[in-house]
N, C-alpha and C positions, 0 to 999 in steps of 0.2 A: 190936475185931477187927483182928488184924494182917495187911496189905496182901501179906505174903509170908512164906509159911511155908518150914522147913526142906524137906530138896529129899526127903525119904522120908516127908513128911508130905504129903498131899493134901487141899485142902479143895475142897469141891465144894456152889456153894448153889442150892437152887431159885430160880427168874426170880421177881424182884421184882414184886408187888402193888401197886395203885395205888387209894386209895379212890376210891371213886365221886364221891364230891362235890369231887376234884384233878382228875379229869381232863378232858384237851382230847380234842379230836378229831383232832387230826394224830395221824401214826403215821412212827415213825420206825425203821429196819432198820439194825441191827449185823452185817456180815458178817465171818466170819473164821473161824479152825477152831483145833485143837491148837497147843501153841505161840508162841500170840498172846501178845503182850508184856500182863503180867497188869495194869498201872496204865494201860495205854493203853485194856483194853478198860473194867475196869470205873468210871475219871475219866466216861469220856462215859456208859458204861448207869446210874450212879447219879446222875448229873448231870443229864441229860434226865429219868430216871424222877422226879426231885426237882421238875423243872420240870411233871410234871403230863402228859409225851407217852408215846403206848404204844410200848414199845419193842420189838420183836421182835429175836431174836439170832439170826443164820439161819447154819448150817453147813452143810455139799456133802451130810452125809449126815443131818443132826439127829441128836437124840441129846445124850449127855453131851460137854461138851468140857473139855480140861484147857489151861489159860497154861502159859507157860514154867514157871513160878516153884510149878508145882503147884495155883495158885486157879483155879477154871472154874463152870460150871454144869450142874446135872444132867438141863437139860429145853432144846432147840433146836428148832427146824427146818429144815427142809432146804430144801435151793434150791429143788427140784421143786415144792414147795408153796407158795411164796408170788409173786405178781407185782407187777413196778415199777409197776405204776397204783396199786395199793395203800397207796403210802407218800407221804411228801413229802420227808424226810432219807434218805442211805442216808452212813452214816458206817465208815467202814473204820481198824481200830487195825493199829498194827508188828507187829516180834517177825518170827515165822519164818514164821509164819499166810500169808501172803500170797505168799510163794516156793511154797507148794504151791496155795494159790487160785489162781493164775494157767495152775496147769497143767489147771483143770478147765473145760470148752468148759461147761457148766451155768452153769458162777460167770462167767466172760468175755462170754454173750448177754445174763446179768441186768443186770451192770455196760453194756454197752455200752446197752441199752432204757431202763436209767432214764436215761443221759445224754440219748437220742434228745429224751427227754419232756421235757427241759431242767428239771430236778430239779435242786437241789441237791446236791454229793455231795461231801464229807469225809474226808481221809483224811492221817494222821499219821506217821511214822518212815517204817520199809517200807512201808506201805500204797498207797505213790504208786507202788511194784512192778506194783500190779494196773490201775493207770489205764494206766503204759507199756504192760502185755499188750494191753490193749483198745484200744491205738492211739486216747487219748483227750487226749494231751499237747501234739500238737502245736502250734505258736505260745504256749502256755499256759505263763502264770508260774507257776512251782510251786517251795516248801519240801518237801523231805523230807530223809532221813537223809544226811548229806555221800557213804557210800560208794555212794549210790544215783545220785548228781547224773551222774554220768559215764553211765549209762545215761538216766535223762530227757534229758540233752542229746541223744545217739545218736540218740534218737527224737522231736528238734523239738523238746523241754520249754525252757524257759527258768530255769535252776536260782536262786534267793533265797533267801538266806541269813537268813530272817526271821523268827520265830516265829508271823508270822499273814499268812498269804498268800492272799490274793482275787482271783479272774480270772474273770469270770460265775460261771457256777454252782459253781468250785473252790472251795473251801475247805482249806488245805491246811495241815503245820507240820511242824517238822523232829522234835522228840525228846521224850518225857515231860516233861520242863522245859518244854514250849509247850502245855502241854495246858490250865492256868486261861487263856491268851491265844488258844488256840484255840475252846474251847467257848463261851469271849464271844463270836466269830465267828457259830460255827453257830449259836445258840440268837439273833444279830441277824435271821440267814437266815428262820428257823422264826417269829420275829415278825413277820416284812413289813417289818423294817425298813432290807433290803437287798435288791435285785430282781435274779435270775440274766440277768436281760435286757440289766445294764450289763456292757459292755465295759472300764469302767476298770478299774485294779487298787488295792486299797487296801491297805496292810503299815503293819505295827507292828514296832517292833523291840525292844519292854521283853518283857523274858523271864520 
């Protein structure tokens, strides 16, 4: 299967299956809508689903969604339906996704609730878009996309130029290129082998 089809072709697959005898009991939530950069979303939903976590893919309205690039899913849920106690990851991919997620007060209370609950929470390119809406950056060392950096600064962010970026519960990284140094990250979080509790910051900078 090729990762990007031509732009007048559409692929579109049902949410990934998990046998019975793989899975864990954590539960982890993809947020993001139309337009989402298509290797940012599905690196982490095939990655984690590989790992044996259920992955939910949750969009503002449910339903079908389409990436950039034409690849998406034909079955979501909507923000209305699912709540931050429910999960222990909430991982958030780039692309355009998240310049319109910011503007939904639905998408902005969930993001802000799972931080409350000191969750771990993940977010790549643009993605760090949706943590400045939620006014969640402040003091907070954070990787995202260079043209993003000028805004997390505006808003207290601490911009790192790193490919794996950790400040408590953040997990954060600049560009599809940091996504095998990122998903090492989250998937350390999701084993306990890294506690949202510490204050330190720890960066990698192999790309």
């Amino acid at each position: 299967m090729s990762l990007f089809s031509d732009r007048d072709q559409k692929d579109i697959y049902a949410p990934a299956l998990i046998p019975a005898r793989l899975l864990k009991n954590e539960r982890v939530i993809i947020l993001t809508a139309d337009k989402t950069e298509d290797l940012e979303f599905f690196y982490p939903y095939y990655r984690l689903t590989e790992e044996g976590y259920t992955v939910d893919v949750v969009t503002p309205e449910g339903g079908k969604f389409e990436g950039k690039h034409g690849i998406g899913l034909s079955d979501t849920k909507a923000i209305a339906d699912v709540q931050a106690v429910d999960y222990d990851l909430l991982y958030i991919p780039g692309g355009k996704a998240p310049a319109e997620l910011r503007k939904n007060e639905k998408v902005l209370r969930f993001v802000k609730e799972f931080a409350l609950l000191g969750k771990p929470i993940a977010a790549i390119c643009h993605g760090a878009q949706l943590l400045i809406a939620a006014d969640l950056v402040r003091d907070k060392q954070m990787a995202c996309w260079p043209d993003v950096a000028d805004e997390l600064k505006e808003k207290g962010g601490i911009f790192v130029d790193e490919a794996l970026v950790e400040d408590g519960q953040f997990i954060t990284a600049r560009m599809p290129g940091d996504l095998h140094r990122h998903l090492y990250g989250v998937l350390q979080y999701l084993k306990g082998n890294i506690s949202t509790e510490s204050r330190s910051t720890r960066k990698s900078s192999a790309a």
